[in-house]
N, CA, C and O atoms as CSV, one atom per row, in Angstrom:
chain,resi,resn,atom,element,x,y,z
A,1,UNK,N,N,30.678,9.139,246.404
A,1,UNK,CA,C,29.457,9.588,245.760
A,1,UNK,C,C,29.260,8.853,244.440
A,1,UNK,O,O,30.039,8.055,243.918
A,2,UNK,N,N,28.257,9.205,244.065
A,2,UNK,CA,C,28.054,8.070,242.471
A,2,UNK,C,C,27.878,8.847,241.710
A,2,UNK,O,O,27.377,9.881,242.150
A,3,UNK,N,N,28.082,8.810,240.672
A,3,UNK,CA,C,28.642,9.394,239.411
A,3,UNK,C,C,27.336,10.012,238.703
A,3,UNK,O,O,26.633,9.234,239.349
A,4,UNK,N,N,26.404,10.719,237.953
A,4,UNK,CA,C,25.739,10.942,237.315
A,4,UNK,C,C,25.395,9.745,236.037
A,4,UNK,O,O,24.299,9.404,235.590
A,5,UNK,N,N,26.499,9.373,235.740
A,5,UNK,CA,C,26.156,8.256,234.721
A,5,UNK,C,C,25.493,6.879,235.450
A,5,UNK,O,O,24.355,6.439,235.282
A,6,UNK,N,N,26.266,6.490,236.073
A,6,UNK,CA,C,25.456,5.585,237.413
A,6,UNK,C,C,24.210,5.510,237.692
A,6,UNK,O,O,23.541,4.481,237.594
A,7,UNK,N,N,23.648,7.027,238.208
A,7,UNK,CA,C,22.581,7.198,238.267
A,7,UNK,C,C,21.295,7.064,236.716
A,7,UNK,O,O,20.104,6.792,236.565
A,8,UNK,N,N,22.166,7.348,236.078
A,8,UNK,CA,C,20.973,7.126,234.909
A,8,UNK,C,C,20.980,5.854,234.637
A,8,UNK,O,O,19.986,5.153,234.446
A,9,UNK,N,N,22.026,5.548,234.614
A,9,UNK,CA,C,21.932,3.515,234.068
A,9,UNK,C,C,21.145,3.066,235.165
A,9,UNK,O,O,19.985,2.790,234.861
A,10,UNK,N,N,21.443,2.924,236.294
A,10,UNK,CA,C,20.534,2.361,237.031
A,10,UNK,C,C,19.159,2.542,236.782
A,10,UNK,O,O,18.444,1.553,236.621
A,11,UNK,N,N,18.411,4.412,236.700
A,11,UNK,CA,C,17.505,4.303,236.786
A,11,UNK,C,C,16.988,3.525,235.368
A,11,UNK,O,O,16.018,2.800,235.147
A,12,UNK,N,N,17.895,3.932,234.667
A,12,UNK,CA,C,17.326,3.226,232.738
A,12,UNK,C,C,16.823,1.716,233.026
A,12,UNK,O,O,15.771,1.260,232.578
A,13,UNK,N,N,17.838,0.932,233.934
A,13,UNK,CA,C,17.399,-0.394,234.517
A,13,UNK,C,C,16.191,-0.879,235.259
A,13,UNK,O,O,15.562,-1.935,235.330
A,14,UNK,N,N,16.128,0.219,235.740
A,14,UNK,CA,C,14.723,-0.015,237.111
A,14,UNK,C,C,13.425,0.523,235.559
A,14,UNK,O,O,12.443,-0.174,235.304
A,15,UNK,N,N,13.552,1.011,235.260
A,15,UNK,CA,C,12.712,1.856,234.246
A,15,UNK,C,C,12.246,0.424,233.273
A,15,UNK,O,O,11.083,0.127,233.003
A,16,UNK,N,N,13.720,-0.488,232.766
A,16,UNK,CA,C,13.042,-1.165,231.902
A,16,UNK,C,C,12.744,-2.390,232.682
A,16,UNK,O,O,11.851,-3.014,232.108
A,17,UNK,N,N,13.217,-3.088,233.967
A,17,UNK,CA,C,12.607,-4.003,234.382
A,17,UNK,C,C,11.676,-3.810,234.787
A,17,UNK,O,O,11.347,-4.871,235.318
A,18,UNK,N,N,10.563,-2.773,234.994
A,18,UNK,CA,C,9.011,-2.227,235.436
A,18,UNK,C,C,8.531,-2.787,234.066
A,18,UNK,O,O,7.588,-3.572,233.971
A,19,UNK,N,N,9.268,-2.314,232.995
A,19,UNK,CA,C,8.371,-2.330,231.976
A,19,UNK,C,C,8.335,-4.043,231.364
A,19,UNK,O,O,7.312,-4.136,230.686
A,20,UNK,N,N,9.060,-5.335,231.376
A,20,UNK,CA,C,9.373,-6.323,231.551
A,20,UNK,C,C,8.496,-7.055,232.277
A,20,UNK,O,O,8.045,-8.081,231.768
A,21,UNK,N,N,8.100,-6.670,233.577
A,21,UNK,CA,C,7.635,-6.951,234.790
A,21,UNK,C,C,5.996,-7.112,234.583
A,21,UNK,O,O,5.135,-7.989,234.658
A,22,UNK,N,N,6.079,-6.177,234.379
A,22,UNK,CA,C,4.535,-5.525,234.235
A,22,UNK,C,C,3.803,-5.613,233.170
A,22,UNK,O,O,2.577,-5.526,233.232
A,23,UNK,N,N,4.552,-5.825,231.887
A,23,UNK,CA,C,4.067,-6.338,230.523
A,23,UNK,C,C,3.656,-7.223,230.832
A,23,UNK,O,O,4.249,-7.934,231.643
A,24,UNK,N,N,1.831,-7.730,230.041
A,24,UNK,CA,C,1.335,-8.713,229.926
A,24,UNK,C,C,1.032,-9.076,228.453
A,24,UNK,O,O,0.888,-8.159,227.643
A,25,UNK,N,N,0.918,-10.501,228.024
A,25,UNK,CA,C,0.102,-11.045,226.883
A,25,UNK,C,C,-1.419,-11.374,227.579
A,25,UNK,O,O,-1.637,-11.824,228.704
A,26,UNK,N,N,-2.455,-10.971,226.455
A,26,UNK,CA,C,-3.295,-10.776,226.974
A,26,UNK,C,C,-4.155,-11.083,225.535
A,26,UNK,O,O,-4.231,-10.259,224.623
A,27,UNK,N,N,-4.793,-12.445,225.510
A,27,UNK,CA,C,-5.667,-13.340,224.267
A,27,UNK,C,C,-6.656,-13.123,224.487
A,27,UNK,O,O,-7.145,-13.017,225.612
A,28,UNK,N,N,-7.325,-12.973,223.194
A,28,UNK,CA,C,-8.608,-12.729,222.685
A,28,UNK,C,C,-9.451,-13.866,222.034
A,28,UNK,O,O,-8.890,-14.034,220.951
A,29,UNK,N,N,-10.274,-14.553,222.091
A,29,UNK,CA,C,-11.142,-15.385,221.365
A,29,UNK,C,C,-12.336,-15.134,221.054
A,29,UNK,O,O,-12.857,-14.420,221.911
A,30,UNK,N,N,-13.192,-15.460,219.997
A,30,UNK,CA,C,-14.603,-15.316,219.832
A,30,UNK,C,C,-15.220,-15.226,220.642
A,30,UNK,O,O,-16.123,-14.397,220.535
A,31,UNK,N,N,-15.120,-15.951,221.827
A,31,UNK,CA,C,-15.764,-15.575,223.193
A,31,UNK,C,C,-15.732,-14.504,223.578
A,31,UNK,O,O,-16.852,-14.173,223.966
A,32,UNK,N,N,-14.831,-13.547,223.713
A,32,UNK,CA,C,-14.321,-12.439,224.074
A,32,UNK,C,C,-15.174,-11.088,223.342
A,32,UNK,O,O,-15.185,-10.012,223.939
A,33,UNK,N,N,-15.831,-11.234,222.096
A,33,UNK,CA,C,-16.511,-10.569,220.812
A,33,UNK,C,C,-17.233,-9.790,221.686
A,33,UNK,O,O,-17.942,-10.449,222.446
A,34,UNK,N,N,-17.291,-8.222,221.861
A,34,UNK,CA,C,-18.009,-7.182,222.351
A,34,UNK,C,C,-18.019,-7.244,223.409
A,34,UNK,O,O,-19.133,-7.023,223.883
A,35,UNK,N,N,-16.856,-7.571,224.479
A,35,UNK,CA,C,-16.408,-6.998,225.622
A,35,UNK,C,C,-16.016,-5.872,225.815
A,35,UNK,O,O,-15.716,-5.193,224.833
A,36,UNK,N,N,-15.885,-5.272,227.271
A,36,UNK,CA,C,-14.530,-3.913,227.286
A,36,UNK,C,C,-13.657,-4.650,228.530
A,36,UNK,O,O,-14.088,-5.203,229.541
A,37,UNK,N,N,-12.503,-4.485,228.152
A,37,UNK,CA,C,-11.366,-4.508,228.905
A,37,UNK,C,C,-10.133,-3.638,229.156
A,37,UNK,O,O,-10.122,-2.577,228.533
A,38,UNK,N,N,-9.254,-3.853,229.831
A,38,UNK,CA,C,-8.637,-3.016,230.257
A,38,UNK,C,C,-7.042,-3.404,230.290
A,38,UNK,O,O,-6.600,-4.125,231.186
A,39,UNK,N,N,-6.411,-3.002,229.500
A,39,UNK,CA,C,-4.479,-2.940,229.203
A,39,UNK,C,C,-3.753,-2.082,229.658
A,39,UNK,O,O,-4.245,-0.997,229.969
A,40,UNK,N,N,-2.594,-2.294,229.797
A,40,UNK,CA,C,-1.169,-1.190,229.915
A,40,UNK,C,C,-0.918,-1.037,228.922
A,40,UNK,O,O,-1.060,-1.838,227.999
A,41,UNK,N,N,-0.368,0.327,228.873
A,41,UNK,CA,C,0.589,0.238,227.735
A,41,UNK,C,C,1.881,-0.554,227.910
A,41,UNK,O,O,2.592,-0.593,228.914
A,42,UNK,N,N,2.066,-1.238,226.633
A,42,UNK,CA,C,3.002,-2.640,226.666
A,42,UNK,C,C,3.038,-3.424,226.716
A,42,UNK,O,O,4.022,-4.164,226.697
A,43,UNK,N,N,1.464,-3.753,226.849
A,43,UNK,CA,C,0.693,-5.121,226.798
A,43,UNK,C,C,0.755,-5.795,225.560
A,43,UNK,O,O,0.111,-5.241,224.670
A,44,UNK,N,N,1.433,-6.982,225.203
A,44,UNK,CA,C,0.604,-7.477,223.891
A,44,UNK,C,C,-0.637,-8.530,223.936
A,44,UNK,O,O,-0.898,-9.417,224.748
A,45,UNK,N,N,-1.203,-8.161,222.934
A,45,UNK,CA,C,-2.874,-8.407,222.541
A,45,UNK,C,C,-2.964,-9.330,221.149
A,45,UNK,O,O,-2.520,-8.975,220.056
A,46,UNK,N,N,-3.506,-10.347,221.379
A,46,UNK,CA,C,-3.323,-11.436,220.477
A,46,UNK,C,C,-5.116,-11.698,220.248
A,46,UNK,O,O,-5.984,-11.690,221.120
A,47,UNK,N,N,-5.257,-11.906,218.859
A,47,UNK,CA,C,-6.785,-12.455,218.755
A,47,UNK,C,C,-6.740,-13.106,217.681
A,47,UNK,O,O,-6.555,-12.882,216.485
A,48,UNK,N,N,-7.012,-14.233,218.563
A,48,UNK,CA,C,-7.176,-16.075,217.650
A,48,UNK,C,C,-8.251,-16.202,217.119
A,48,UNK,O,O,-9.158,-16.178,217.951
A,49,UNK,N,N,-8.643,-16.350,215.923
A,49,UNK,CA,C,-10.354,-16.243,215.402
A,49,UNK,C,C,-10.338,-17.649,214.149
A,49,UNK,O,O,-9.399,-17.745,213.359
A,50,UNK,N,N,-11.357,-18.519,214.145
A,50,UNK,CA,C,-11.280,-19.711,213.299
A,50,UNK,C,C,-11.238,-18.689,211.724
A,50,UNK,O,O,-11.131,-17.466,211.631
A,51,UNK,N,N,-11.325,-19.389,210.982
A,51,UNK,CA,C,-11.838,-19.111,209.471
A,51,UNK,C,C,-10.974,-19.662,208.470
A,51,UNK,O,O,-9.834,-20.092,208.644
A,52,UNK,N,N,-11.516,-19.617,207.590
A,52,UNK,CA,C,-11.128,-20.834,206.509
A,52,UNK,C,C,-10.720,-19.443,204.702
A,52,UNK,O,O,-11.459,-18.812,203.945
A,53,UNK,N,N,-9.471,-19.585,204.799
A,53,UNK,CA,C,-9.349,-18.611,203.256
A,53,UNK,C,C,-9.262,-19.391,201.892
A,53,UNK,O,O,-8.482,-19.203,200.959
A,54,UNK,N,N,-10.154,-20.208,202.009
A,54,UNK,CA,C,-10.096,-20.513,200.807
A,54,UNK,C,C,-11.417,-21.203,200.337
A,54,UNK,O,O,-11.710,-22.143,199.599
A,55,UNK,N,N,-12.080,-20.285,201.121
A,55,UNK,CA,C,-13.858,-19.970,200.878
A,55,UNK,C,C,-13.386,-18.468,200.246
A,55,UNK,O,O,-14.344,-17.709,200.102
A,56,UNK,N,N,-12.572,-18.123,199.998
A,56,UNK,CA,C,-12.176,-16.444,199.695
A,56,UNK,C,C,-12.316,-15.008,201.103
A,56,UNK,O,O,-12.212,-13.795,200.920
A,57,UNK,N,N,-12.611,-15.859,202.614
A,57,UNK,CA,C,-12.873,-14.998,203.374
A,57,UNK,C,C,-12.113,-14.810,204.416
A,57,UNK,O,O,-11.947,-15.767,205.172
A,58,UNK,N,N,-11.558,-13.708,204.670
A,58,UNK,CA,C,-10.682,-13.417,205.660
A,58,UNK,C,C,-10.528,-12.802,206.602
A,58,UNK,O,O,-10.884,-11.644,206.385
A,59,UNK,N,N,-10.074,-12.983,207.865
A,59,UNK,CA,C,-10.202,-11.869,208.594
A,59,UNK,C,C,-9.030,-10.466,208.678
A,59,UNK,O,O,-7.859,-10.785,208.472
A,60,UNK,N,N,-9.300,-9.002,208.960
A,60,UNK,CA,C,-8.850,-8.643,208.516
A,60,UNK,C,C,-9.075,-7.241,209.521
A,60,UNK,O,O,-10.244,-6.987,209.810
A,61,UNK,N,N,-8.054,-6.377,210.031
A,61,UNK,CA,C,-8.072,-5.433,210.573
A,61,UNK,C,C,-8.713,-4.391,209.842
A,61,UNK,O,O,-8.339,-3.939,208.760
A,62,UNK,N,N,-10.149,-3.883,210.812
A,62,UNK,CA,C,-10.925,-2.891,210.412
A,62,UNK,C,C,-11.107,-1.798,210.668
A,62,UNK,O,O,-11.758,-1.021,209.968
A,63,UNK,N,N,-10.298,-1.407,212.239
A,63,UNK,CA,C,-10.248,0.119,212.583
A,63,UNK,C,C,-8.906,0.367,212.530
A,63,UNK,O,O,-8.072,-0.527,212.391
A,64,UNK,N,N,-8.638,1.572,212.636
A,64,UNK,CA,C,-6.974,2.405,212.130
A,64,UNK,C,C,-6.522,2.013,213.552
A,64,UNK,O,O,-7.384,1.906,214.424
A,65,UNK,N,N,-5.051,1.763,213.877
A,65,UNK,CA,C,-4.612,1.645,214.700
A,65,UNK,C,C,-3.688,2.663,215.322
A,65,UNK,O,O,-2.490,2.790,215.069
A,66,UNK,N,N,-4.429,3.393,216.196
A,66,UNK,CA,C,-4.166,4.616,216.784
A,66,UNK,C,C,-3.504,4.051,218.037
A,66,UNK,O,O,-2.342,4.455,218.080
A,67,UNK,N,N,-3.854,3.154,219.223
A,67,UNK,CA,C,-3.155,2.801,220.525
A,67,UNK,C,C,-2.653,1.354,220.187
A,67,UNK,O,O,-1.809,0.762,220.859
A,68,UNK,N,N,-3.068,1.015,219.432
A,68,UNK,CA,C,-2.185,-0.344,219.004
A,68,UNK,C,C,-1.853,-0.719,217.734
A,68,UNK,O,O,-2.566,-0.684,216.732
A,69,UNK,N,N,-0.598,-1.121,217.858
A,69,UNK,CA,C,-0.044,-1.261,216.813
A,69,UNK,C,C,0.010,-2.726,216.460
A,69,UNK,O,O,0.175,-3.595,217.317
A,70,UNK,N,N,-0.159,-3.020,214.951
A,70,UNK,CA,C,-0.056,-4.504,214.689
A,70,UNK,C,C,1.080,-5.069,214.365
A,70,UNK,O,O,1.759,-4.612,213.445
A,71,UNK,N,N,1.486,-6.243,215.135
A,71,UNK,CA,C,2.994,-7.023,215.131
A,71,UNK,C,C,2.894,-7.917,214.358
A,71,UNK,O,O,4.029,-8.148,213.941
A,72,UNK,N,N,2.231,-8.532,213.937
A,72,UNK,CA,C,1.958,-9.664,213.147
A,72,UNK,C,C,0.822,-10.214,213.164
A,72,UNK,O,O,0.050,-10.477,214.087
A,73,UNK,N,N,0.764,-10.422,211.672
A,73,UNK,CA,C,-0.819,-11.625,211.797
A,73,UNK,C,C,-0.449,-13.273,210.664
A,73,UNK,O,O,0.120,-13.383,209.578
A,74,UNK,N,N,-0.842,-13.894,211.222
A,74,UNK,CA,C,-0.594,-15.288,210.714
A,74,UNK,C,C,-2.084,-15.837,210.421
A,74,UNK,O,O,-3.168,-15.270,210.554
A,75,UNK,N,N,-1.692,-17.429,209.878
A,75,UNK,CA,C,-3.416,-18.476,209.696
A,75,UNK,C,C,-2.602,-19.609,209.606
A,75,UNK,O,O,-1.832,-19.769,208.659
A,76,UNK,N,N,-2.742,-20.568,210.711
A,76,UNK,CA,C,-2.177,-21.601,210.652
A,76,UNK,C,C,-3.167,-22.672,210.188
A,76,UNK,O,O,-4.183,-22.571,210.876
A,77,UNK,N,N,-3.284,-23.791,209.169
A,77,UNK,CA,C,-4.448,-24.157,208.987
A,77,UNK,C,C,-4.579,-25.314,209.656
A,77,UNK,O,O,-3.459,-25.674,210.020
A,78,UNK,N,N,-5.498,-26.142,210.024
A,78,UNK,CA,C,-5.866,-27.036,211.163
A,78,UNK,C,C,-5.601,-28.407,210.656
A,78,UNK,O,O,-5.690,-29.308,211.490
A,79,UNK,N,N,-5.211,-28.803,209.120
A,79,UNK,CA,C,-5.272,-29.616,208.433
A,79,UNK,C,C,-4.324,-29.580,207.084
A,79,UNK,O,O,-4.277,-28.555,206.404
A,80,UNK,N,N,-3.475,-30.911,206.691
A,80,UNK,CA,C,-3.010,-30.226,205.582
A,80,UNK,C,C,-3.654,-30.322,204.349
A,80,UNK,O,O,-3.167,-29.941,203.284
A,81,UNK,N,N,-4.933,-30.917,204.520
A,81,UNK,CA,C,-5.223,-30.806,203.746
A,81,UNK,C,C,-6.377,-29.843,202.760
A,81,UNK,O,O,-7.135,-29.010,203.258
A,82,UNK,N,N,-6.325,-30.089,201.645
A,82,UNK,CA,C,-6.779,-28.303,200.950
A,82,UNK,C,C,-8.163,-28.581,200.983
A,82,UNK,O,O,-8.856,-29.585,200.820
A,83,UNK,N,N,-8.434,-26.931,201.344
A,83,UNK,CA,C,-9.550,-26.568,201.621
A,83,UNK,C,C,-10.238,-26.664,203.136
A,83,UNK,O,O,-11.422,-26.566,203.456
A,84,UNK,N,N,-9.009,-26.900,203.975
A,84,UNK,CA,C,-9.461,-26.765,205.561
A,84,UNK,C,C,-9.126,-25.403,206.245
A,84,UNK,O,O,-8.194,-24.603,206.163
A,85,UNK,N,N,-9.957,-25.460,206.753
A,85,UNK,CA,C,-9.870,-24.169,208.129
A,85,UNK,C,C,-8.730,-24.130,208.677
A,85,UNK,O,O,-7.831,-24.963,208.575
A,86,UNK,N,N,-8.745,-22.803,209.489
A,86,UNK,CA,C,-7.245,-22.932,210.378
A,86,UNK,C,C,-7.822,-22.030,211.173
A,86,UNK,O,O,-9.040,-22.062,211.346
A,87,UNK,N,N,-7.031,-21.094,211.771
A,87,UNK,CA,C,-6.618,-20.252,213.052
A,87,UNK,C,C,-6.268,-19.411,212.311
A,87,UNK,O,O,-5.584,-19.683,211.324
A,88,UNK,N,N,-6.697,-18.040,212.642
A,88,UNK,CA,C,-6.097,-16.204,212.487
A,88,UNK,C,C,-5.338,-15.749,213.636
A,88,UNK,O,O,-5.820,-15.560,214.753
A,89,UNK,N,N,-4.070,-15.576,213.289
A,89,UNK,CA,C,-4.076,-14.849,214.805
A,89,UNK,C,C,-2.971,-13.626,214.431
A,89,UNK,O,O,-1.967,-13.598,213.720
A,90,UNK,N,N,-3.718,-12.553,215.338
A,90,UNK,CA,C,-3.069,-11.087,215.030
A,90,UNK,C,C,-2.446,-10.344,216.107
A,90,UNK,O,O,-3.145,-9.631,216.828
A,91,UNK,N,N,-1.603,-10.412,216.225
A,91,UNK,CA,C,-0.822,-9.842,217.581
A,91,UNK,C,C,-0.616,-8.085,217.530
A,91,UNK,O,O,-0.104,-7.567,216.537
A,92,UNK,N,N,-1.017,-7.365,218.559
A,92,UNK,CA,C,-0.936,-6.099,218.267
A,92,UNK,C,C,0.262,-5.739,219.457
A,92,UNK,O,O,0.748,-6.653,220.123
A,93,UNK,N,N,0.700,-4.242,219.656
A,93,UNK,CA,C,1.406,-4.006,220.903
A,93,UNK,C,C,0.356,-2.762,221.538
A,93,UNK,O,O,-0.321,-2.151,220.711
A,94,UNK,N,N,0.231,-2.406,222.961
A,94,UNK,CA,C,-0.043,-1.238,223.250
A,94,UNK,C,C,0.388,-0.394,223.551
A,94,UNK,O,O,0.616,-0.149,224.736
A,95,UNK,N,N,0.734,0.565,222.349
A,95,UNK,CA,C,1.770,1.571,222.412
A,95,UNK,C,C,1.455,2.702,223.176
A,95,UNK,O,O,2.430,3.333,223.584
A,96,UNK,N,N,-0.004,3.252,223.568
A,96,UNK,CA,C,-0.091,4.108,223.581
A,96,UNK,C,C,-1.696,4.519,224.691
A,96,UNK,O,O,-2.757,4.060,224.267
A,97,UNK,N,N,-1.715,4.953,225.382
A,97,UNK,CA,C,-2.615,5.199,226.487
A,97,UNK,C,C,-3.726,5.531,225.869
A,97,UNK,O,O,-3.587,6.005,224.741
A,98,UNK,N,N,-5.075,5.386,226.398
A,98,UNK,CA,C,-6.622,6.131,225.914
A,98,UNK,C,C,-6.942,4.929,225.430
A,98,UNK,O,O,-6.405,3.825,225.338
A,99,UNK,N,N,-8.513,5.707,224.987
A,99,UNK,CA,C,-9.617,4.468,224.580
A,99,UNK,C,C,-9.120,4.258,223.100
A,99,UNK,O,O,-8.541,5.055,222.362
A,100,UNK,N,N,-9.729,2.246,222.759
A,100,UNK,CA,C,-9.429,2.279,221.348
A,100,UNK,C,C,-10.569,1.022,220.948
A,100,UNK,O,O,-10.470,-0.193,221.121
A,101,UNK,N,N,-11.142,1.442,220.638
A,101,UNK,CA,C,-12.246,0.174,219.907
A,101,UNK,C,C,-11.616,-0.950,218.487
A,101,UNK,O,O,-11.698,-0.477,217.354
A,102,UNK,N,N,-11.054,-2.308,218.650
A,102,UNK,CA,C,-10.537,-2.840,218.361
A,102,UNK,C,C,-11.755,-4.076,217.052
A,102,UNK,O,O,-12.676,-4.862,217.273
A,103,UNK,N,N,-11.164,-3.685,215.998
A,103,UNK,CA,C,-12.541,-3.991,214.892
A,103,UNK,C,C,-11.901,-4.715,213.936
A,103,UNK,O,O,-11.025,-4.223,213.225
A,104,UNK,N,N,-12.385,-6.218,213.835
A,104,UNK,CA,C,-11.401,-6.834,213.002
A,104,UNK,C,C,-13.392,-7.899,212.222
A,104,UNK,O,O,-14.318,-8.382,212.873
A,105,UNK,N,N,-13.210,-7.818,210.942
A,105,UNK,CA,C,-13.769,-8.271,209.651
A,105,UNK,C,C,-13.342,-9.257,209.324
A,105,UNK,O,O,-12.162,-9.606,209.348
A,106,UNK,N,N,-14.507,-9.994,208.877
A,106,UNK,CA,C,-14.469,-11.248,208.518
A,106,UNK,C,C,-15.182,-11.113,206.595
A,106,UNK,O,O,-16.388,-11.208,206.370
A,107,UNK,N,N,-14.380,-10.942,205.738
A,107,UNK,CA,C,-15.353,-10.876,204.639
A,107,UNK,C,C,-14.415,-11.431,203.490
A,107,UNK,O,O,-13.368,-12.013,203.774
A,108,UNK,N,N,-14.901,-11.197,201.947
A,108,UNK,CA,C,-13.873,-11.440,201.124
A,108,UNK,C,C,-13.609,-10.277,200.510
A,108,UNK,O,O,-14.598,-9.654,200.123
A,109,UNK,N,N,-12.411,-9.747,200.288
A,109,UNK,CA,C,-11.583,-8.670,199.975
A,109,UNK,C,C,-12.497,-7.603,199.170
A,109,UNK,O,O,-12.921,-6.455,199.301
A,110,UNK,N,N,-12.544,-8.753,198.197
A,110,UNK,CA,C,-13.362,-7.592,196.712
A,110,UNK,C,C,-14.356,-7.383,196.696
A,110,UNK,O,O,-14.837,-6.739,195.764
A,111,UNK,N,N,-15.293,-7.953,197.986
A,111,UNK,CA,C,-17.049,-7.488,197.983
A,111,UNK,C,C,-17.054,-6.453,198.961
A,111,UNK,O,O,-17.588,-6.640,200.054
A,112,UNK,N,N,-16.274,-4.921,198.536
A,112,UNK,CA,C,-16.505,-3.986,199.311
A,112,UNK,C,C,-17.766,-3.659,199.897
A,112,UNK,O,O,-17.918,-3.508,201.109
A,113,UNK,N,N,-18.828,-3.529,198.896
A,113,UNK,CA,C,-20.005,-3.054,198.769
A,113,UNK,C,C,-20.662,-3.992,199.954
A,113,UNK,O,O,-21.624,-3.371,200.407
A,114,UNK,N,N,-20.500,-5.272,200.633
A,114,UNK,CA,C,-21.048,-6.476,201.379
A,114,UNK,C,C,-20.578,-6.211,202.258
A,114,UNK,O,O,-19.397,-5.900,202.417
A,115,UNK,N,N,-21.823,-6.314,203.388
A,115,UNK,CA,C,-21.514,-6.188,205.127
A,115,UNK,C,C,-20.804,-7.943,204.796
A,115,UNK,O,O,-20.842,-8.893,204.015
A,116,UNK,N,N,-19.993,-7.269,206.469
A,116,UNK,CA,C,-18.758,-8.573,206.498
A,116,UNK,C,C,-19.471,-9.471,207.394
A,116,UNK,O,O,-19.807,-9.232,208.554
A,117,UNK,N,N,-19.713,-10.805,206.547
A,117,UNK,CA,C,-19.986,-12.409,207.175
A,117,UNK,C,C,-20.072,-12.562,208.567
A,117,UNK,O,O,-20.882,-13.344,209.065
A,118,UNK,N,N,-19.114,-11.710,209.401
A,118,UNK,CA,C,-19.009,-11.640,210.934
A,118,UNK,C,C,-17.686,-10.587,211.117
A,118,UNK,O,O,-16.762,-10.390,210.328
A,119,UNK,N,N,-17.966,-9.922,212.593
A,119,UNK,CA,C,-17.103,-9.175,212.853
A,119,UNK,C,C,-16.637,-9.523,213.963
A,119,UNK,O,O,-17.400,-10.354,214.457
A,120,UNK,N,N,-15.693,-9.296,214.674
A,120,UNK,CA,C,-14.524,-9.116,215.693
A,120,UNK,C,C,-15.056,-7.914,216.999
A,120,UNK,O,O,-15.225,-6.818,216.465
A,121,UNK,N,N,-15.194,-7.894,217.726
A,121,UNK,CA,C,-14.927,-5.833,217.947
A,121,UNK,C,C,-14.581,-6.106,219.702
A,121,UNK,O,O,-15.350,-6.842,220.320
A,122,UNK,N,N,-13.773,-5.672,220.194
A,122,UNK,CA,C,-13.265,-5.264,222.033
A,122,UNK,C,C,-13.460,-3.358,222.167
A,122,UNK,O,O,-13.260,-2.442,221.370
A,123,UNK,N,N,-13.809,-3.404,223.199
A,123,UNK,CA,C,-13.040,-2.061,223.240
A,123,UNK,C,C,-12.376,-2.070,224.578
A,123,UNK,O,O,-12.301,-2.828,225.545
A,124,UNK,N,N,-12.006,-1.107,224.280
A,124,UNK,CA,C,-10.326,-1.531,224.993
A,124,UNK,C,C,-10.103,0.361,226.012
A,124,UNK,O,O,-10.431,1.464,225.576
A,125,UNK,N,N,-9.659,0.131,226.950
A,125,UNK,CA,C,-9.147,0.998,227.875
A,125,UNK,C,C,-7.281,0.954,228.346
A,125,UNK,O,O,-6.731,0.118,229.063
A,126,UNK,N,N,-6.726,2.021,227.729
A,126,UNK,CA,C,-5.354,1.047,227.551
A,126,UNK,C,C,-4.707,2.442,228.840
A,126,UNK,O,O,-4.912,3.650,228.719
A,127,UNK,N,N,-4.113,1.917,229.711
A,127,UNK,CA,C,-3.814,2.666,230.974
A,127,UNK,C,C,-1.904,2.870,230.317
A,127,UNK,O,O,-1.107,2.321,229.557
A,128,UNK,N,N,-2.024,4.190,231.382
A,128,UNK,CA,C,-0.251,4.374,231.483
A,128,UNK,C,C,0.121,3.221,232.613
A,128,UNK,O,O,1.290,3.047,232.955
């Protein structure tokens, strides 16, 4: 017979190679701007957006992150030299099942009071 411990390791195994398996990366581009789509939870979600910070404008996570969580955000710039554009890119995880409207701003920090230059927005359907 097999042991009780057996049985849980195994299933702990089958449990995390589903979750391995079945995890997708799943990119976002300007193209992508006011779609709805559809994730697992465990999906990671990446959104590459041009812009240049040193016009003072950035992009910048705008709704609270309730089903996804943010892993990192970077700006690689396209050039070394100053005053060129680059790439944003913000990697989130999907932690967590239900709807989540995904809202990312394009503005400069300290002009609260100023609608933002351009916005970002998905909404998103994130499945068990």
């Amino acid at each position: 017979m097999f042991s009780s411990r057996f049985i849980s390791q195994v299933c702990f195994l089958l449990v995390f190679a589903q979750v391995c398996v079945w995890a997708k990366d799943v990119v976002f581009t300007e193209a992508d701007n006011g779609g709805s789509y559809t994730l697992d939870v465990g999906d990671t979600v990446k959104v590459v957006l041009d812009g240049n910070p040193t016009t003072g404008f950035m992009w910048a996570v705008a709704s609270p992150e309730k089903r996804l969580k943010v892993v990192d955000s970077t700006f690689v710039p396209s050039s070394p030299l100053c005053g060129a554009g680059g790439t944003y890119t913000f990697t989130f995880k999907a932690a967590d099942h239900g709807k989540e409207a995904l809202l990312l701003t394009y503005r400069r920090p300290w002009e609260k009071e100023v609608e933002p230059a351009k916005t970002f927005k998905v909404d998103l359907a994130i499945k068990k």
